[in-house]
N, C-alpha and C positions, 0 to 999 in steps of 0.2 A: 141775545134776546132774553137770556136767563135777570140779565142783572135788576130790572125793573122788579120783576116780579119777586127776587130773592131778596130784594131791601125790602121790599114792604111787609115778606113773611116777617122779616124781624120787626120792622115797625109791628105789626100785630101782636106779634109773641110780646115784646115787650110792653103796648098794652096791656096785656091778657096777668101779666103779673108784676100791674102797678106801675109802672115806669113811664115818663112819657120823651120819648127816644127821637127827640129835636133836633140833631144832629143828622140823623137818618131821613127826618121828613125835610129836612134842607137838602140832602144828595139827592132824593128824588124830586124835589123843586126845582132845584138848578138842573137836573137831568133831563125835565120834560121843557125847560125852556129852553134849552143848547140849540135844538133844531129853527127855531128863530130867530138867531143871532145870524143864523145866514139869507134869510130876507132883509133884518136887520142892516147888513153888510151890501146887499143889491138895493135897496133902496138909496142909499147914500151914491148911489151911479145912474141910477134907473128910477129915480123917484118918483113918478107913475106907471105901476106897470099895466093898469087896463089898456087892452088893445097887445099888450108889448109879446112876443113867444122867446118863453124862459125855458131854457134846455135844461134837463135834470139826465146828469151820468150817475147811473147806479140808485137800483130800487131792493136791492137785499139788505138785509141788516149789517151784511159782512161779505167780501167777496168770497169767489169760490164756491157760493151756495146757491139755490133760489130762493131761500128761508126768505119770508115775508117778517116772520111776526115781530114785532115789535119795533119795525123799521122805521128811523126816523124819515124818511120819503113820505111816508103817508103825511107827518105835520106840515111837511114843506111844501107838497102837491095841493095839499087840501087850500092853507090859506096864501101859495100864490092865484091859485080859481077863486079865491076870495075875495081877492083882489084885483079880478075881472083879466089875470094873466092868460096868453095861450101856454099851454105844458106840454113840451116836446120830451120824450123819456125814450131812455136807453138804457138795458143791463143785459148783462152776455147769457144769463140765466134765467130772471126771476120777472120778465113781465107778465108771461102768462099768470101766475099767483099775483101778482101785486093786483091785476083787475080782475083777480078771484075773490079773491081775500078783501080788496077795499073797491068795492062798484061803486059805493059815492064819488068816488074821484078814478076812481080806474077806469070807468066807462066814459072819463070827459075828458081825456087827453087823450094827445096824439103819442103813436110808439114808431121810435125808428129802429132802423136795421142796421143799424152803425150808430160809433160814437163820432166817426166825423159826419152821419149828418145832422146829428144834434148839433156841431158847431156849425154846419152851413145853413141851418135852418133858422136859428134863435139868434137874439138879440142882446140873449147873456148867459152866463152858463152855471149852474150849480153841482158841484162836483161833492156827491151822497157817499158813493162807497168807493173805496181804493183797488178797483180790480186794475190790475197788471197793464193790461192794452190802454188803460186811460194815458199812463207814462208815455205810450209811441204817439198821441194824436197833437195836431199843432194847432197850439190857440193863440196865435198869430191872430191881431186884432180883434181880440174880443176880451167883454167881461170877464172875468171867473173871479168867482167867491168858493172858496176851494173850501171842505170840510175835512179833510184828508189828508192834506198835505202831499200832492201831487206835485212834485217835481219841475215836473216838464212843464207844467199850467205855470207856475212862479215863474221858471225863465221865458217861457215864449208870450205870455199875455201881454195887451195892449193895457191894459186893469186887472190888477190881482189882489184879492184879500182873503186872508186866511182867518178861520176861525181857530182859536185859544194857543195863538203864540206872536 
């Protein structure tokens, strides 16, 4: 969660003495777009998702926590409901914060109690944070557009796409 906010202390600073640190406001470009390259990725299988329920594993920034801030979940929750999606969510920690933290989108999905029944419920699956249990679940016949590099999602999918490899 730190690293948004530590690139742009330097973008600032080096404003602040003349510099203009183009390099830095491209990592933070490319950085707030990453979370779209996996809609990106679902639409090329799912190219309308109004109507469709898009399962989202993992709403922390990072497994192991329930840290909300700076998760990219929120980009990807927000403008799949954009897109007239249902949002099925699951994380072993962090739902109660994520519909603390973001009620524009928190209070409009649905939250399960498992990560198999985000796969039994939805019609494709977005896999957010790499918590450990994602490894054991079977996505035997379904989408996944993996962010993470989930394993098990790559050998058992019926559709598998990875973002940045």
């Amino acid at each position: 969660s730190c690293f948004p906010k530590d690139v742009k202390a330097l973008i600032r600073k080096a404003e602040e003495i003349g510099e203009d640190p183009i390099i830095l406001k491209a990592v933070v470009e490319v950085n707030d777009r990453q979370p779209l390259k996996l809609i990106e990725l679902l639409k090329k299988h799912v190219p309308e998702l109004r109507g469709k329920t898009i399962g989202v594993l993992g709403l922390a920034f990072k497994p192991n926590t329930d840290d909300v801030r700076e998760t990219r979940a929120y980009v990807i929750v927000k403008k799949l409901l954009e897109e007239g999606a249902k949002v099925l969510a699951y994380d072993p920690k962090a739902m109660g914060n994520f519909k603390r933290f973001y009620p524009d989108v928190g209070d409009r999905i649905e939250y399960a109690s498992s990560g198999e029944e985000v796969l039994e419920g939805s019609d494709a699956v977005l896999i957010v944070t790499e918590w450990p249990e994602f490894e054991k679940l079977d996505y035997s016949g379904k989408i996944v557009i993996d962010g993470r590099r989930v394993r098990k999602a790559e050998e058992t999918a019926e559709v598998y796409e990875g973002v940045c490899w």
